[in-house]
C-alpha positions in Angstrom: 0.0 0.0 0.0 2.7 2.3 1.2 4.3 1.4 -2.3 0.9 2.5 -4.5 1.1 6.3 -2.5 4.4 6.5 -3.4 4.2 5.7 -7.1 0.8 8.0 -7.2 2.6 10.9 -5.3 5.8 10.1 -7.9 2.9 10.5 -11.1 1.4 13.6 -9.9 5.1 15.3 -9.2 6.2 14.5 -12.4 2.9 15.9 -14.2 3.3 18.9 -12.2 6.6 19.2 -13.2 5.6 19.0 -17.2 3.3 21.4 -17.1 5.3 24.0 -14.9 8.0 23.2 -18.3 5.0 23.9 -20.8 3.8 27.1 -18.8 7.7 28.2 -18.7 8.6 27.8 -22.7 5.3 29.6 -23.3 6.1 32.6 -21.2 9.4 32.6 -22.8 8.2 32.4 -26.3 5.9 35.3 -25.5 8.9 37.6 -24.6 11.3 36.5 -27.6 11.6 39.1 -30.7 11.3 37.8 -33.7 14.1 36.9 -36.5 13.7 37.0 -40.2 14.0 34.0 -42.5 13.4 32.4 -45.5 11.5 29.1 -46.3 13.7 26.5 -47.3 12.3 22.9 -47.0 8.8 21.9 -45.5 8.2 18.4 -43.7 4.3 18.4 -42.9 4.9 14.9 -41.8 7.6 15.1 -38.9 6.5 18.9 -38.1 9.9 20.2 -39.2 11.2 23.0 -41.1 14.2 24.1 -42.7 15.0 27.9 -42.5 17.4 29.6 -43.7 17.7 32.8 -41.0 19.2 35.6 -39.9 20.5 36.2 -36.2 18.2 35.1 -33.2 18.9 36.8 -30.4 17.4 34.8 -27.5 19.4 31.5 -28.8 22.8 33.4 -29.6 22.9 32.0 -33.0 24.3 33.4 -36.2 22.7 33.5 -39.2 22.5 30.2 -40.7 20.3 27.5 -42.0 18.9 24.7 -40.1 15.9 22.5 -39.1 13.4 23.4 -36.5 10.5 21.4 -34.6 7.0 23.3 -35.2 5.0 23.6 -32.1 1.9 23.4 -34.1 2.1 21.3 -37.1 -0.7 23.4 -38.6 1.1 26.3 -38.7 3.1 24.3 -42.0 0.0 24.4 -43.8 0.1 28.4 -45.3 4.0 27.7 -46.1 5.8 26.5 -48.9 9.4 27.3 -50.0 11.0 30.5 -50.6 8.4 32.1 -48.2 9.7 35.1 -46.5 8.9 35.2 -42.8 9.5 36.4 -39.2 9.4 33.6 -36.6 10.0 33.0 -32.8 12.3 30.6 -31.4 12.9 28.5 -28.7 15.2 25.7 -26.9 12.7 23.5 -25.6 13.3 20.4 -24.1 16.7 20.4 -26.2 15.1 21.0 -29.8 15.0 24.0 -31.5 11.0 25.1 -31.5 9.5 27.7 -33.9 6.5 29.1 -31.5 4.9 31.3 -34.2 5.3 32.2 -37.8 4.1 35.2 -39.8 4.5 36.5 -43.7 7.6 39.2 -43.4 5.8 42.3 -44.5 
């Protein structure tokens, strides 16, 4: 019995402690300027995205091109290569995450 409280008190830390995470990389990815860059590959399947972009701050990067995760798989849907855009980025749970995605004006 003393066993079953544990392993339920064990559960209930460790979903507190995922959504303190999820709460955190929001609140971050509301406060992170966005960086310019340019649609390079599209992978609707796996929710990744190849950009080719130019300095982001918040992640101390140099302009370069790489993959990112998507956050929201739907926001591939209004893309396709060559696409200029701004975007925000994040390091969540190790992966670089694109939080949002607009046209560049």
């Amino acid at each position: 019995m003393k066993s079953i409280k544990t392993l339920a008190a064990l559960a209930l830390f460790a979903a507190a402690t995922a959504s303190v995470s999820s709460v955190a990389a929001q609140a971050q990815s509301a406060a992170v300027e966005m960086s310019d860059g340019e649609v390079r590959k599209i992978d609707k399947e796996a929710g990744k995205l190849t950009l080719k972009h130019g300095e982001i701050k918040n992640l101390d990067m140099p302009r370069m091109t790489m993959v990112f995760v998507v956050k929201d798989k739907a926001m591939l849907e209004k893309l396709k290569a060559g696409d200029k855009v701004k975007f925000r980025a994040i390091k969540d749970d190790g992966k670089f995450t694109v939080t949002e995605i607009v046209p560049a004006q």
